[in-house]
N, C-alpha and C positions, 0 to 999 in steps of 0.2 A: 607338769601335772599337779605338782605339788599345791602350787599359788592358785588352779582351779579347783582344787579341793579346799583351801582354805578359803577361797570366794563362796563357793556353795556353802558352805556350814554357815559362814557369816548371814550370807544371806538367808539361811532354814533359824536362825539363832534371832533375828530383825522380828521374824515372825512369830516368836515364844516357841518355836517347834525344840524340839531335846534331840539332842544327835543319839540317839544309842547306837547300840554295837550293831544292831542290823541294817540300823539307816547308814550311818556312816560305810559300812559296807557294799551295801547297794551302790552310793554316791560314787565310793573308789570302781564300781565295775563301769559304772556308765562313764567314768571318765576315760577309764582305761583300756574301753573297748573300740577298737575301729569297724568294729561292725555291726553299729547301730542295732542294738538288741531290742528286743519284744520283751512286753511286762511277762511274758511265760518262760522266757528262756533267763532273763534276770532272777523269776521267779526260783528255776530249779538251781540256778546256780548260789541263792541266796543260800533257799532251806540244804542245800550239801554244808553248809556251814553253821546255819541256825535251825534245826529242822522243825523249829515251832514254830516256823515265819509262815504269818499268813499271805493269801496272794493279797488283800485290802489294801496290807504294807507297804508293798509292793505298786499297787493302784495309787494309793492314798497319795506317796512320796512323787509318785511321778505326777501325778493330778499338780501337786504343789508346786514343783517344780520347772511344769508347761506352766500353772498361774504367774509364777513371777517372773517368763521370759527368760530361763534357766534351765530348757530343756527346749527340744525343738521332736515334733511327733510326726514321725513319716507313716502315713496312710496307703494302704493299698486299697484298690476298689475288691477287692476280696475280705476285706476286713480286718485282712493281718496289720498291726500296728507296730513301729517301730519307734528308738527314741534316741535321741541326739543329743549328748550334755557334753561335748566331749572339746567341740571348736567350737564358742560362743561369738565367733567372728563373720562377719555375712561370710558363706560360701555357698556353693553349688552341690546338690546332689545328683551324680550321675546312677538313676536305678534301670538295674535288669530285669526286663521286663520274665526271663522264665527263670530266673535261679532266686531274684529280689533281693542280688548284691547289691548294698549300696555303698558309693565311692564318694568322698569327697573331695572339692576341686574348689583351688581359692579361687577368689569372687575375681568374675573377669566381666568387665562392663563398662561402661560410660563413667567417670568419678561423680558427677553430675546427675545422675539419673533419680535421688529420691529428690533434689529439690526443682526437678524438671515437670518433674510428675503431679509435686505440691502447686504449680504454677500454673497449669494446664489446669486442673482436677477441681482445686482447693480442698484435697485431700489431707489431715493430718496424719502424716503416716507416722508409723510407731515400730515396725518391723517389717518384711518380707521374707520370703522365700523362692529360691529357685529349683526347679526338679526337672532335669531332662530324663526321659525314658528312653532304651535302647535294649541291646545285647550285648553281652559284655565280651570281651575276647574270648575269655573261657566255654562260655556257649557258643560263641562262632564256630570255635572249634570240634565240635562233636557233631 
């Protein structure tokens, strides 16, 4: 987690951006969260620490962060937003559809598949994402 937190700074530092104490803090929760948090739950958990942090902050950093390919944003059709700084590495998110756990799962796929795609398409691709929707065991259960 360490060596991910020094890549983001580097990278918010490329941009002239200033680490302070609350950016630098936000960075440590998204990386050290496995459960893909929402700018409002980062939000409350910042201000418990900074209580003069605004949600902008919060907005701003994450904005910047999806800009440089350094966050990854899970979307629900409800609106609710989530955010992914954690594995920078292709994987798979498995989301529950009634709880909106989301699980990550290393990339399982053809090794071949982005320059299969470029071949077929002439597409330059630049990134993707995968997102299976389901029920998670914990909701099975109830």
């Amino acid at each position: 987690m360490e060596d991910r937190l020094e890549a983001l700074i580097a990278r918010l530092r490329e941009q002239d951006c200033r680490i302070t104490p609350q950016r630098l803090a936000l960075l440590e929760m998204l990386i050290e969260s496995d459960e893909h948090p929402s700018a409002a739950e980062l939000y409350e958990r910042l201000r418990a620490r900074f209580p003069t942090t605004s949600l902008a902050t919060v907005y701003k950093t994450l904005n910047l962060l999806k800009a440089l390919g350094e966050v990854t944003e899970i979307s629900f059709s409800d609106g609710d937003t989530h955010y992914d700084a954690g594995n920078p590495t292709p994987h798979i998110h498995l989301i529950c559809t009634q709880c909106h756990r989301i699980s990550d799962v290393p990339f399982i796929t053809a090794p071949n598949l982005t320059a299969e795609l470029t071949a077929q398409t002439g597409y330059h691709i630049t990134g993707h994402r995968f997102d299976f929707y389901g029920i998670c065991p914990a909701c099975q259960g109830k």
